[in-house]
PDB file of N, H, CA, C and O in Angstrom:
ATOM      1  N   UNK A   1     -48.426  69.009 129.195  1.00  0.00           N
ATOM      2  CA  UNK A   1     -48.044  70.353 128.844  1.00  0.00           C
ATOM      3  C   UNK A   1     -47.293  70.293 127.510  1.00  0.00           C
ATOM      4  O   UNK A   1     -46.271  69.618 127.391  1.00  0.00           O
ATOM      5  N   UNK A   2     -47.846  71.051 126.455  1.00  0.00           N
ATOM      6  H   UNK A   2     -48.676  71.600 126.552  1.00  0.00           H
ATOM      7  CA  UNK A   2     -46.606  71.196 125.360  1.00  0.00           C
ATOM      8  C   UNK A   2     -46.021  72.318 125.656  1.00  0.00           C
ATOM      9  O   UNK A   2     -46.414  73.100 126.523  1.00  0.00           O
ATOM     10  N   UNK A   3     -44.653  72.515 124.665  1.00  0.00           N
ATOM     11  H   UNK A   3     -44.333  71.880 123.961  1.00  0.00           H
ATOM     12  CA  UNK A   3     -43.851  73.312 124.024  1.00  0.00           C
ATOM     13  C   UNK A   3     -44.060  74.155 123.322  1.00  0.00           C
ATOM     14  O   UNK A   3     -44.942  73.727 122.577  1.00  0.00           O
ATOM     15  N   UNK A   4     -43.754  75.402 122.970  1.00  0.00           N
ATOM     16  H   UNK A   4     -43.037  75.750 123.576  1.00  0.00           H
ATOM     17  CA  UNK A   4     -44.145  76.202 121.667  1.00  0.00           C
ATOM     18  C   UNK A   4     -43.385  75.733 120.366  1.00  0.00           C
ATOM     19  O   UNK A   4     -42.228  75.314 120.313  1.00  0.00           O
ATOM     20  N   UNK A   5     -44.134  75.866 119.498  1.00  0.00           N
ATOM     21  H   UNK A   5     -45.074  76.206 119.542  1.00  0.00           H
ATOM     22  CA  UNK A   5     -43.428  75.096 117.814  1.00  0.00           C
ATOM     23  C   UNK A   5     -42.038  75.695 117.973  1.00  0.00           C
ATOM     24  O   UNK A   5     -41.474  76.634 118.535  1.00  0.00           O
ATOM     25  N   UNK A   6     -41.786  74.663 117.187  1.00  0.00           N
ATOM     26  H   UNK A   6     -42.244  73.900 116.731  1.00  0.00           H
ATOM     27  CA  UNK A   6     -40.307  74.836 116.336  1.00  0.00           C
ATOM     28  C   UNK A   6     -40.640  74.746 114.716  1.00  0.00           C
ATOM     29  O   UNK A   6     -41.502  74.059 114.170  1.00  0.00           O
ATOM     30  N   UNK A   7     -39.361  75.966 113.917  1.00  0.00           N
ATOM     31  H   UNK A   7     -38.660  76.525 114.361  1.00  0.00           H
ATOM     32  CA  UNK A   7     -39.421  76.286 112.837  1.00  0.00           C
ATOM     33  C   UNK A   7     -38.156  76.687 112.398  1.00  0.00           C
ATOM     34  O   UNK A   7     -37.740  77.731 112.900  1.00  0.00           O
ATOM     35  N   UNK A   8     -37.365  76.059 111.501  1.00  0.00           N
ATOM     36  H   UNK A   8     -37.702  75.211 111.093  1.00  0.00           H
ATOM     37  CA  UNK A   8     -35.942  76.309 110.996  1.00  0.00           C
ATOM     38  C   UNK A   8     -35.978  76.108 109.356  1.00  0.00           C
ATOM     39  O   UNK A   8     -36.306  75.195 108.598  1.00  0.00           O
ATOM     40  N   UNK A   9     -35.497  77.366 109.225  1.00  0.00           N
ATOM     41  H   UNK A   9     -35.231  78.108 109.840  1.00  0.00           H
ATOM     42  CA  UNK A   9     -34.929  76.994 107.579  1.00  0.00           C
ATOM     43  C   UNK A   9     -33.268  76.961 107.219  1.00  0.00           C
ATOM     44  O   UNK A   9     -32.724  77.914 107.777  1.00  0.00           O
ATOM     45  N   UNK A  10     -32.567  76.353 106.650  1.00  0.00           N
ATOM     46  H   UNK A  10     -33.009  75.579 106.197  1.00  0.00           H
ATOM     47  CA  UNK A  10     -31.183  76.554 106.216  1.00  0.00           C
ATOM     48  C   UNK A  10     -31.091  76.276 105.129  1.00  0.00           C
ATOM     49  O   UNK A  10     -31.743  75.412 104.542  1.00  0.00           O
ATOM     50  N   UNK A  11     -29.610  77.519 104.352  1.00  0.00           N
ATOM     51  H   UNK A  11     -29.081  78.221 104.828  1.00  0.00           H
ATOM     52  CA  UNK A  11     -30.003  77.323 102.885  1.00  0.00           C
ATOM     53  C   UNK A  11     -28.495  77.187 102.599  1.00  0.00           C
ATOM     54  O   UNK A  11     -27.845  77.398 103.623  1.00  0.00           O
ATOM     55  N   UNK A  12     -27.904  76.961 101.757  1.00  0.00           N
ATOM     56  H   UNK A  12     -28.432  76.789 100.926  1.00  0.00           H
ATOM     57  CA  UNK A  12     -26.557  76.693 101.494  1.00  0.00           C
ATOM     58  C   UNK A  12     -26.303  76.898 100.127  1.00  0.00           C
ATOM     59  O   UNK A  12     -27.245  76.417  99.497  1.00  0.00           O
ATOM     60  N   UNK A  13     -25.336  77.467  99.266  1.00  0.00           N
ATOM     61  H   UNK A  13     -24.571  77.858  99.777  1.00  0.00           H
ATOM     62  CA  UNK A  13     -25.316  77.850  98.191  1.00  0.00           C
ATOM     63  C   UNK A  13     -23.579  77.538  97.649  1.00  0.00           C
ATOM     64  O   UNK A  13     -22.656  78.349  97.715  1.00  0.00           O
ATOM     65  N   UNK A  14     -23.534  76.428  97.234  1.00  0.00           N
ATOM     66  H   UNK A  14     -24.285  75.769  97.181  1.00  0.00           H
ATOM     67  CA  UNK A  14     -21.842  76.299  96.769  1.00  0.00           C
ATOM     68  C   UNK A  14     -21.622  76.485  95.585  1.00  0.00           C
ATOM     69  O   UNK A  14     -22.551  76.227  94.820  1.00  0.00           O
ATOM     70  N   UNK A  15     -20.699  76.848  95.171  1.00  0.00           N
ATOM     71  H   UNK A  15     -19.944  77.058  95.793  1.00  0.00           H
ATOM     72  CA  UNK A  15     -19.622  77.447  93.764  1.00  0.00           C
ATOM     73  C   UNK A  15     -18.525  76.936  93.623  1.00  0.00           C
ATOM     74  O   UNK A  15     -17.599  77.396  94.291  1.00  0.00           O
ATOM     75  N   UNK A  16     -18.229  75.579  92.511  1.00  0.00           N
ATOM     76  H   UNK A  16     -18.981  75.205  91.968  1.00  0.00           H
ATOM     77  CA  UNK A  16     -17.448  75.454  91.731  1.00  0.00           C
ATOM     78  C   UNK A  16     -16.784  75.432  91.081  1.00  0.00           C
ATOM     79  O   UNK A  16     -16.956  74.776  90.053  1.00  0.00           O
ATOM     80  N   UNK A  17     -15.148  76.441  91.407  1.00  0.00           N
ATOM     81  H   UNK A  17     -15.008  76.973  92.242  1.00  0.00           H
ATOM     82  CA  UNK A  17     -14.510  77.158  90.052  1.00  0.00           C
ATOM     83  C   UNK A  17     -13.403  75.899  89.428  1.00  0.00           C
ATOM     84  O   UNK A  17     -12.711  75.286  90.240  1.00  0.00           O
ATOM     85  N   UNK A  18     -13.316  75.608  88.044  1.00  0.00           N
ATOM     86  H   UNK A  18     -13.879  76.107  87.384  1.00  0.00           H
ATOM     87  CA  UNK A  18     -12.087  74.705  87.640  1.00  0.00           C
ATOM     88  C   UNK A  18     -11.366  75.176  87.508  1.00  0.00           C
ATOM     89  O   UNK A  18     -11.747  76.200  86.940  1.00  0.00           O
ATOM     90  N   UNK A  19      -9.633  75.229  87.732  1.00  0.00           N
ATOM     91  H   UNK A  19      -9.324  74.398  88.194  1.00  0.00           H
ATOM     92  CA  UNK A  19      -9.010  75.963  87.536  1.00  0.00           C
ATOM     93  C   UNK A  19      -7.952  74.780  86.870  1.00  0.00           C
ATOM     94  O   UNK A  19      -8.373  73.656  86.597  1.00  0.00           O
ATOM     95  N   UNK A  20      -6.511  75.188  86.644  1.00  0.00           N
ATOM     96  H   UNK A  20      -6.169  76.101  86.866  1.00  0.00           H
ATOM     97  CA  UNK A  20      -5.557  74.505  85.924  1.00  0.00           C
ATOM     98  C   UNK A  20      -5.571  73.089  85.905  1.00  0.00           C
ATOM     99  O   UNK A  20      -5.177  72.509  86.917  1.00  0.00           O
ATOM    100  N   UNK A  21      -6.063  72.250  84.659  1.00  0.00           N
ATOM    101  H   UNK A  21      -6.383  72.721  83.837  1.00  0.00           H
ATOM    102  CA  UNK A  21      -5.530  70.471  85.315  1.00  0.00           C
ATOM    103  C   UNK A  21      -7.013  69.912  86.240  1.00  0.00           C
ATOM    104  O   UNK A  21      -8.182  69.836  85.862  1.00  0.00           O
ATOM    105  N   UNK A  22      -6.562  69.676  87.187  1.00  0.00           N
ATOM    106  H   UNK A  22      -5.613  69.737  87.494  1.00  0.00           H
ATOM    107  CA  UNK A  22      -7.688  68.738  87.784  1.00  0.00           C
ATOM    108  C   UNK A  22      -7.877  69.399  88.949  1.00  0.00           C
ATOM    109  O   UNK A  22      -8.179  68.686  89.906  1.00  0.00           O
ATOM    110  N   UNK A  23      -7.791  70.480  89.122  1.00  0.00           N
ATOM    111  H   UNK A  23      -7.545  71.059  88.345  1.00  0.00           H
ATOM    112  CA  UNK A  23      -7.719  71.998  90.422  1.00  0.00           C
ATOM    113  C   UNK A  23      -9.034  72.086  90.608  1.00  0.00           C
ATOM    114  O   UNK A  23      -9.858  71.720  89.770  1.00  0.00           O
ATOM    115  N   UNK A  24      -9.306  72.576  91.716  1.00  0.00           N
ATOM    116  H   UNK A  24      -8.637  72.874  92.396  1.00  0.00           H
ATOM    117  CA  UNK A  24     -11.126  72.850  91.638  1.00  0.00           C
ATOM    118  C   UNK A  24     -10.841  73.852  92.755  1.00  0.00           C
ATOM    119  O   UNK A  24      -9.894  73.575  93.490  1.00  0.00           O
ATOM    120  N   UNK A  25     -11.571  75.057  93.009  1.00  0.00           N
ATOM    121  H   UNK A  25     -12.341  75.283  92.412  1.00  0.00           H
ATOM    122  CA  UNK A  25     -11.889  75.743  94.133  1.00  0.00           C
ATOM    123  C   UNK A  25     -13.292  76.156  94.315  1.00  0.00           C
ATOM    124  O   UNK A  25     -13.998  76.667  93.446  1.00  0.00           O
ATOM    125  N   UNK A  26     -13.664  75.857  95.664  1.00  0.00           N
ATOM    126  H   UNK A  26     -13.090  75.442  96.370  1.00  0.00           H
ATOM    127  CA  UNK A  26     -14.980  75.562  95.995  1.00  0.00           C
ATOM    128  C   UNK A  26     -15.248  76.080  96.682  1.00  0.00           C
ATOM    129  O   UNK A  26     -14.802  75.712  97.769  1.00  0.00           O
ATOM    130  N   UNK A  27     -16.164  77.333  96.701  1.00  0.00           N
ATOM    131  H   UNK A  27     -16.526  77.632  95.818  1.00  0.00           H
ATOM    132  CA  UNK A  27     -16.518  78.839  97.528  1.00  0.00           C
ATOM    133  C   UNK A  27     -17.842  77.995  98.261  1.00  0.00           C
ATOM    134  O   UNK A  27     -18.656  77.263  97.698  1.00  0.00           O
ATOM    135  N   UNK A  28     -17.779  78.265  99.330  1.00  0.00           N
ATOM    136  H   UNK A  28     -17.118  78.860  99.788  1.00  0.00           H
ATOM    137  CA  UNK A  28     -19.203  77.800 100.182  1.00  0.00           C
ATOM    138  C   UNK A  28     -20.089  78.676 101.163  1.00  0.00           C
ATOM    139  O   UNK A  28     -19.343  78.880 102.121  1.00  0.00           O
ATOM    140  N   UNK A  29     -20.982  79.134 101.343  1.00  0.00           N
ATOM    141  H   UNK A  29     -21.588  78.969 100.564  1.00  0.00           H
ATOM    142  CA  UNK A  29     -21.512  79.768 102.153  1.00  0.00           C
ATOM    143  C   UNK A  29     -23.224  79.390 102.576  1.00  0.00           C
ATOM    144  O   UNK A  29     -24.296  79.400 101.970  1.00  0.00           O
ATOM    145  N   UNK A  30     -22.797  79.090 103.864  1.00  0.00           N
ATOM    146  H   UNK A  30     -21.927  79.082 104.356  1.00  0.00           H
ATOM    147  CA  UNK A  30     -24.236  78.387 104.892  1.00  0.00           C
ATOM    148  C   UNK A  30     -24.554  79.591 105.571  1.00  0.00           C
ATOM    149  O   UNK A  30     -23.878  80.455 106.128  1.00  0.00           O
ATOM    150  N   UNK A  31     -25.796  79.411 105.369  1.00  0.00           N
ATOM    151  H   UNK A  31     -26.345  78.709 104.916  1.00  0.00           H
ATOM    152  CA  UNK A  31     -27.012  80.382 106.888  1.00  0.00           C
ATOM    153  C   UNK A  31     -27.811  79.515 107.335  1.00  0.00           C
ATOM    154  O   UNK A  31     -28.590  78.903 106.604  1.00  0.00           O
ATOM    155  N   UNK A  32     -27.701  79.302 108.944  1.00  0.00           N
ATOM    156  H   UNK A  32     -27.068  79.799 109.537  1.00  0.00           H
ATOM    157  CA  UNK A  32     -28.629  78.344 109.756  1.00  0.00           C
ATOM    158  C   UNK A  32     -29.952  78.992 110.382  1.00  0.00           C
ATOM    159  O   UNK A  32     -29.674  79.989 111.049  1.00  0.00           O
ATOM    160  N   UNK A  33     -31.242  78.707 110.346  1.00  0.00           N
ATOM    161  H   UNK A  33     -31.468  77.898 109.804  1.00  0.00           H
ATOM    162  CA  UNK A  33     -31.921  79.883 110.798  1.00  0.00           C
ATOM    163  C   UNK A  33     -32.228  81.319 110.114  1.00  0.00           C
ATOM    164  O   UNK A  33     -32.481  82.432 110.573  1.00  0.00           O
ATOM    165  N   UNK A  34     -32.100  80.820 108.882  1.00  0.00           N
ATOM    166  H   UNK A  34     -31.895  79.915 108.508  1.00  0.00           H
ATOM    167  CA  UNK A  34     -32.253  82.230 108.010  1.00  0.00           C
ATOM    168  C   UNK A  34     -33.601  83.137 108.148  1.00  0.00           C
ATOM    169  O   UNK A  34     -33.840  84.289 107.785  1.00  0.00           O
ATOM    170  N   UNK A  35     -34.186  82.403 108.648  1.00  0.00           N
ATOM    171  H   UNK A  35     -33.992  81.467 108.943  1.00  0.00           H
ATOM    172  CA  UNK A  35     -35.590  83.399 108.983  1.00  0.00           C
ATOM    173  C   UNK A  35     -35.330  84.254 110.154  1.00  0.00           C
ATOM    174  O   UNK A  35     -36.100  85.065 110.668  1.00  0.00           O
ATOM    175  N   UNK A  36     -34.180  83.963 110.481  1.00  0.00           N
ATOM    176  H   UNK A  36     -33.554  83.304 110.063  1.00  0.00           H
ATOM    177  CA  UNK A  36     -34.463  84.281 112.299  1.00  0.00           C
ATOM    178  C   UNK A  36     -35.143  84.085 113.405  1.00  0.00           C
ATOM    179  O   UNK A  36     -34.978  84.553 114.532  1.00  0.00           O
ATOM    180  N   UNK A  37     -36.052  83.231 112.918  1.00  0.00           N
ATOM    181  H   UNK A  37     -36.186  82.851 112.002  1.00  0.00           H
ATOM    182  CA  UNK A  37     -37.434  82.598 113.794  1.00  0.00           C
ATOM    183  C   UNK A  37     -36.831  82.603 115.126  1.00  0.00           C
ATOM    184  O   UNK A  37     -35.618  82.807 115.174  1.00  0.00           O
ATOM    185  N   UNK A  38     -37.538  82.392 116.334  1.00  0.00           N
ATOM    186  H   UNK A  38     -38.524  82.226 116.296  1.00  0.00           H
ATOM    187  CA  UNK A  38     -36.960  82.516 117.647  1.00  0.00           C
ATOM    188  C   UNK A  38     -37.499  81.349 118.132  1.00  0.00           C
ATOM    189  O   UNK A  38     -38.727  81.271 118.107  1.00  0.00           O
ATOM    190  N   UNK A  39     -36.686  80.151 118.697  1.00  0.00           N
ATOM    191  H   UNK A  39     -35.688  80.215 118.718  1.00  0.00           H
ATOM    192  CA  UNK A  39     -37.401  78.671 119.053  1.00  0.00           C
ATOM    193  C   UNK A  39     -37.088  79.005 120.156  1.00  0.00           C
ATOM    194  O   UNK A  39     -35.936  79.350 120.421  1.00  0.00           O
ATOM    195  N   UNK A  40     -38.127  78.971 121.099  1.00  0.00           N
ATOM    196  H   UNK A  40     -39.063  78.691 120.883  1.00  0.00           H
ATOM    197  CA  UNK A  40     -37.657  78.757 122.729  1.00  0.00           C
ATOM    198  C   UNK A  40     -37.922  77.167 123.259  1.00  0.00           C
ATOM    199  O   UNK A  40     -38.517  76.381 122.523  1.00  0.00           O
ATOM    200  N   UNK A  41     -37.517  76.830 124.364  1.00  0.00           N
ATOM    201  H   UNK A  41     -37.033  77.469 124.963  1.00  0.00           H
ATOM    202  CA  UNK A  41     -37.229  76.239 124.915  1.00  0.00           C
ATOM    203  C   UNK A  41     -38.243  75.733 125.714  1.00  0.00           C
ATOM    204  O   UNK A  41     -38.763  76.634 126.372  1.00  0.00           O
ATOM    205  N   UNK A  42     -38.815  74.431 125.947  1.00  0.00           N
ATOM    206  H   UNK A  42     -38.393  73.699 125.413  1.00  0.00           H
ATOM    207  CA  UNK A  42     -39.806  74.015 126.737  1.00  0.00           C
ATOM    208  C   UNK A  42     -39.528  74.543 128.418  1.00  0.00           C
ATOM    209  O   UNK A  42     -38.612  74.508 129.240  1.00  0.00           O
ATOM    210  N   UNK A  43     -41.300  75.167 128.297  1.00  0.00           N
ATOM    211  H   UNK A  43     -42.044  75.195 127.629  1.00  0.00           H
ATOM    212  CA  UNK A  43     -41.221  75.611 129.732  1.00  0.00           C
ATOM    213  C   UNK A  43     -40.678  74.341 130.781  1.00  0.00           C
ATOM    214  O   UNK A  43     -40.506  73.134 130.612  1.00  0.00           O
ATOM    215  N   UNK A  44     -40.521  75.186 131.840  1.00  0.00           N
ATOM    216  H   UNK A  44     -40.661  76.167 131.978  1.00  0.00           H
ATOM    217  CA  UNK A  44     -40.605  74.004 133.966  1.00  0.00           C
ATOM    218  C   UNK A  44     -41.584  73.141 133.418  1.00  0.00           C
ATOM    219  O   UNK A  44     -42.251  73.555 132.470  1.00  0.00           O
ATOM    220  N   UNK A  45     -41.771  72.003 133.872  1.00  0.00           N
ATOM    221  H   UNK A  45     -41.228  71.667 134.642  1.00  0.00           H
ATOM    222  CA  UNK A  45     -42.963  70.791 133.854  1.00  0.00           C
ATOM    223  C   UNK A  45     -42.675  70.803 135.571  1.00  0.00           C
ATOM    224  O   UNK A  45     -43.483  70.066 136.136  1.00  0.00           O
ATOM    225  N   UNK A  46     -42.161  71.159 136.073  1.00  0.00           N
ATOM    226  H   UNK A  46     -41.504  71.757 135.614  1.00  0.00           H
ATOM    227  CA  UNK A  46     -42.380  70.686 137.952  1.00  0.00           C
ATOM    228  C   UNK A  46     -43.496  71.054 138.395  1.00  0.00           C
ATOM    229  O   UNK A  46     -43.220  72.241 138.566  1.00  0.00           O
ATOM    230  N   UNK A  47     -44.861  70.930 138.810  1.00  0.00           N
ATOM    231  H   UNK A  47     -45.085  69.965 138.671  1.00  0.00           H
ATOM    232  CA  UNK A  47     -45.465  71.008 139.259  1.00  0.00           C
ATOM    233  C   UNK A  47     -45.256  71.567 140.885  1.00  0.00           C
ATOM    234  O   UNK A  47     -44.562  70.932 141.679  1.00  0.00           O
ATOM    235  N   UNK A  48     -45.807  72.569 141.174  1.00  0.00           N
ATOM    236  H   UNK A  48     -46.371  73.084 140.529  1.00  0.00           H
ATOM    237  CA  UNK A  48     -45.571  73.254 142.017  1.00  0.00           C
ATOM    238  C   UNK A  48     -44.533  74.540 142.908  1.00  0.00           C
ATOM    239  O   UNK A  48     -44.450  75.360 143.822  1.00  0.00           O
ATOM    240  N   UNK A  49     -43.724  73.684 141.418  1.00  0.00           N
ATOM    241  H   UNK A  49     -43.792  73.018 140.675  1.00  0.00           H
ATOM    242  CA  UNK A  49     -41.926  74.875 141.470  1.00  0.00           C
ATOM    243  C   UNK A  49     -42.698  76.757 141.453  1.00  0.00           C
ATOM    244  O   UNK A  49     -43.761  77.133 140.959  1.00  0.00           O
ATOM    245  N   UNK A  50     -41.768  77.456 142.105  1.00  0.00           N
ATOM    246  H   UNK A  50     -40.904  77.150 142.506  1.00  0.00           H
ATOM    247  CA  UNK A  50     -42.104  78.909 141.364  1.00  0.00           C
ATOM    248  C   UNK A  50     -42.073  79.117 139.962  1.00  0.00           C
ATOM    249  O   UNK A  50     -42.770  79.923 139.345  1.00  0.00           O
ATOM    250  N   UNK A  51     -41.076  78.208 139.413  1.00  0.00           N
ATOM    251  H   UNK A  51     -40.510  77.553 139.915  1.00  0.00           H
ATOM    252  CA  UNK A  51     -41.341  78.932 137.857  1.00  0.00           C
ATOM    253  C   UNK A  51     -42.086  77.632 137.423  1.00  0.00           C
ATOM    254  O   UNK A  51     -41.334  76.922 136.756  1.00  0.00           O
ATOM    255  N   UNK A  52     -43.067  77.211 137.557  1.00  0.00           N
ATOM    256  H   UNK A  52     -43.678  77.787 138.099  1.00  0.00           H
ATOM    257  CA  UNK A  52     -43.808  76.448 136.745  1.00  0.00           C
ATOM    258  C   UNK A  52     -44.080  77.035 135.399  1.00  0.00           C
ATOM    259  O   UNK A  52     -43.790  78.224 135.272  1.00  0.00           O
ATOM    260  N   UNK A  53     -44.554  76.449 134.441  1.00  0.00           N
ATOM    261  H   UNK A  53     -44.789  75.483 134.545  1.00  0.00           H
ATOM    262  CA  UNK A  53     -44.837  76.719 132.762  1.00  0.00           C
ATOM    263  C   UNK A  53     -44.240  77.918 132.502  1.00  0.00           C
ATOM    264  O   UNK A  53     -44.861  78.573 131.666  1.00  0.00           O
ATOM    265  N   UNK A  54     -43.036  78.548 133.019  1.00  0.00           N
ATOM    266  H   UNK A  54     -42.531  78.016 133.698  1.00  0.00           H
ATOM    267  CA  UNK A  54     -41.952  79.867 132.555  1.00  0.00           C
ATOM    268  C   UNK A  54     -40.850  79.143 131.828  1.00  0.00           C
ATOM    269  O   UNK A  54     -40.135  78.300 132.370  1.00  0.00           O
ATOM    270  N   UNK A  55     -40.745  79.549 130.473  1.00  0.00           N
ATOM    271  H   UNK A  55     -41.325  80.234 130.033  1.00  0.00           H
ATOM    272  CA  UNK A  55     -39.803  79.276 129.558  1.00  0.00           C
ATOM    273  C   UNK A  55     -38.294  80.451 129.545  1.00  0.00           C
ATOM    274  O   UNK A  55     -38.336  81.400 128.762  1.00  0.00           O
ATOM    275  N   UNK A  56     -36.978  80.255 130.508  1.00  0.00           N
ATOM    276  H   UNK A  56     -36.944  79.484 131.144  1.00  0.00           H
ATOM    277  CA  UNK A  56     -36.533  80.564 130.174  1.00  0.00           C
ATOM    278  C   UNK A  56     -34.879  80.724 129.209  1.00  0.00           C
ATOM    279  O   UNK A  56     -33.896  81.464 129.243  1.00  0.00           O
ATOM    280  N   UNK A  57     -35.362  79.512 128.397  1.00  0.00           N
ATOM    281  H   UNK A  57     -36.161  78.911 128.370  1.00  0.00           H
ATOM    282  CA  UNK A  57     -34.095  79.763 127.274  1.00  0.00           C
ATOM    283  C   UNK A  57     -34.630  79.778 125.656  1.00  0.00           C
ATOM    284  O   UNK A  57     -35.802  79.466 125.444  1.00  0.00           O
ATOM    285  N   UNK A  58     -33.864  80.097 124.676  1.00  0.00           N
ATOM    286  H   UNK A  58     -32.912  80.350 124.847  1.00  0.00           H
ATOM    287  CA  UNK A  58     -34.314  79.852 123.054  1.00  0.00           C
ATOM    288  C   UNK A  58     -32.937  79.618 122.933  1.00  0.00           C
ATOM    289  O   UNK A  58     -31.910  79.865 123.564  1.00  0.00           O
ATOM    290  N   UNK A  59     -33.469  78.741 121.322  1.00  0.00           N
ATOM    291  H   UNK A  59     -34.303  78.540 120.810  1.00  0.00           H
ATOM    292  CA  UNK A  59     -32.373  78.536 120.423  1.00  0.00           C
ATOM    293  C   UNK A  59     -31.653  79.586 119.947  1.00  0.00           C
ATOM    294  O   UNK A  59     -31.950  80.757 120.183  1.00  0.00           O
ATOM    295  N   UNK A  60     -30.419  79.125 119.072  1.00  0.00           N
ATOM    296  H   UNK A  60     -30.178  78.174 118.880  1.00  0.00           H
ATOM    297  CA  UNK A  60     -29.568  79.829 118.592  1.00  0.00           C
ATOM    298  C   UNK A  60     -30.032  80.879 117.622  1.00  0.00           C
ATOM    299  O   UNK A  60     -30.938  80.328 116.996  1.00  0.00           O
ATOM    300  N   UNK A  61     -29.850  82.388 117.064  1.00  0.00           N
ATOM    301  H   UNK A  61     -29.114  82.836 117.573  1.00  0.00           H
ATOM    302  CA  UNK A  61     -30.350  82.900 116.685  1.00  0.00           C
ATOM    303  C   UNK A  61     -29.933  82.676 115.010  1.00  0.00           C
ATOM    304  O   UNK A  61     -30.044  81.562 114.499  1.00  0.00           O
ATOM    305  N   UNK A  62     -29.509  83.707 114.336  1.00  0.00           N
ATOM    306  H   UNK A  62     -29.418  84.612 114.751  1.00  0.00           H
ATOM    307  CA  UNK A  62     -29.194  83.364 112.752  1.00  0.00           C
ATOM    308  C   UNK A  62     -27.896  83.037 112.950  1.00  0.00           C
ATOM    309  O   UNK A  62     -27.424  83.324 114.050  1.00  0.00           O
ATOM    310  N   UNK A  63     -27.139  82.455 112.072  1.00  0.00           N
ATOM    311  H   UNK A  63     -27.523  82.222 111.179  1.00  0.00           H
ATOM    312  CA  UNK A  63     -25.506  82.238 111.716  1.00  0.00           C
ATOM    313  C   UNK A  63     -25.759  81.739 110.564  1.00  0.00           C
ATOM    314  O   UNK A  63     -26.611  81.146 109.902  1.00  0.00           O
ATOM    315  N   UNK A  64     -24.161  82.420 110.542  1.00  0.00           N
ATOM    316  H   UNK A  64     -23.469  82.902 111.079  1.00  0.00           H
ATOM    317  CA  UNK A  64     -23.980  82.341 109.071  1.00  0.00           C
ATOM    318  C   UNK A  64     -21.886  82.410 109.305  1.00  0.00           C
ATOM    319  O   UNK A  64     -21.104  83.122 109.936  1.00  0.00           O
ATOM    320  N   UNK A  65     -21.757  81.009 108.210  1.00  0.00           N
ATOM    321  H   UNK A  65     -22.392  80.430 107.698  1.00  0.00           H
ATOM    322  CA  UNK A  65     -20.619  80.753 107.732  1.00  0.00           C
ATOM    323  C   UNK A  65     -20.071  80.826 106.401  1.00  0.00           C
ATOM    324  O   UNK A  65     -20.941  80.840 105.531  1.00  0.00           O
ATOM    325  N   UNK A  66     -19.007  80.870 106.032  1.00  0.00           N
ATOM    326  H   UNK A  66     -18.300  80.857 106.739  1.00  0.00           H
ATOM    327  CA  UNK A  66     -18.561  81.330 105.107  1.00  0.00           C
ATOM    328  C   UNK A  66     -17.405  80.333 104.396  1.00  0.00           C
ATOM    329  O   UNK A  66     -16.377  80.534 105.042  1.00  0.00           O
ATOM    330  N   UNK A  67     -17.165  79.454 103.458  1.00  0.00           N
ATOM    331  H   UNK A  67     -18.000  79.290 102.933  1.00  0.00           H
ATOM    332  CA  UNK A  67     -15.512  78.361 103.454  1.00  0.00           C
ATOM    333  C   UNK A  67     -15.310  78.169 102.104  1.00  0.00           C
ATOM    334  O   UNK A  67     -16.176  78.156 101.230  1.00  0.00           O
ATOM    335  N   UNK A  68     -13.609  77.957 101.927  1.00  0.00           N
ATOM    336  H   UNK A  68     -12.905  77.968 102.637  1.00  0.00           H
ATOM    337  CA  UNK A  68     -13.353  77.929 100.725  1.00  0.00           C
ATOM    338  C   UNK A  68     -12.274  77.084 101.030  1.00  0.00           C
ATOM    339  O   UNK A  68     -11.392  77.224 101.878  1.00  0.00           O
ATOM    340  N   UNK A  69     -12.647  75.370  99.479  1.00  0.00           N
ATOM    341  H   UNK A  69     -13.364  75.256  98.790  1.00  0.00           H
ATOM    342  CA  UNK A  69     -11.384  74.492  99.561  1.00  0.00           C
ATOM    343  C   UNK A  69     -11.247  74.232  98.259  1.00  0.00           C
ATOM    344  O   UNK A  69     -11.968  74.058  97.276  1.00  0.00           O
ATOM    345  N   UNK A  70      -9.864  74.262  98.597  1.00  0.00           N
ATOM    346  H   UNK A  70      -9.278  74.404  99.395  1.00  0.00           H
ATOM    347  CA  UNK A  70      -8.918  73.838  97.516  1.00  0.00           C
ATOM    348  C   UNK A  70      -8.487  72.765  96.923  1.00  0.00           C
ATOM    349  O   UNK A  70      -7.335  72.462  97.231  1.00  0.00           O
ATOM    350  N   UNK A  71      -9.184  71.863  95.937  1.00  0.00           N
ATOM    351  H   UNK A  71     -10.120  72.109  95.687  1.00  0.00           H
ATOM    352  CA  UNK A  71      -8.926  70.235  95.790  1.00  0.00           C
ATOM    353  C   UNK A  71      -7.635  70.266  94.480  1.00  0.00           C
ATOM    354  O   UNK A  71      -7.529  70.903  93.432  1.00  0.00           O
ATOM    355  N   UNK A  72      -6.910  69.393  95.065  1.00  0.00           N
ATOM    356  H   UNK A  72      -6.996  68.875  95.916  1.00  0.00           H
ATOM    357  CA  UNK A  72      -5.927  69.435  93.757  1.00  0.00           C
ATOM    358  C   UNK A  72      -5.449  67.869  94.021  1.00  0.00           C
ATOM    359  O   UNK A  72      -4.638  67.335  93.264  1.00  0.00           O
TER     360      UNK A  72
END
């Protein structure tokens, strides 16, 4: 029995500001799943169970984080 595909994109985009001396501030922002694609979860494999080949869980849906550090 297979699974239904899996498909993930993540994109990440960081920003570098220099500030006074040897200061740096570093704006960051990640999205996991940016498509929103929906990965479920391999169906029952039990043979003979009631829920045989019924898939019921999926992956995590979109997220998205946001961070900012301060190197000095």
């Amino acid at each position: 029995m297979t699974g239904p595909g899996y498909a993930n994109v993540d994109l990440s985009v960081v920003k570098s500001v220099e500030m006074r001396g040897s200061r740096t501030l570093e704006i960051r922002g990640e999205a996991f799943n940016i498509l929103n694609h929906t990965n479920f979860d391999l169906p029952n494999r039990f043979f003979g169970s009631a829920n045989f080949g019924r898939i019921f869980g999926a992956g995590t849906s979109r997220q998205v984080q946001l961070g900012m550090k301060y190197l000095f």
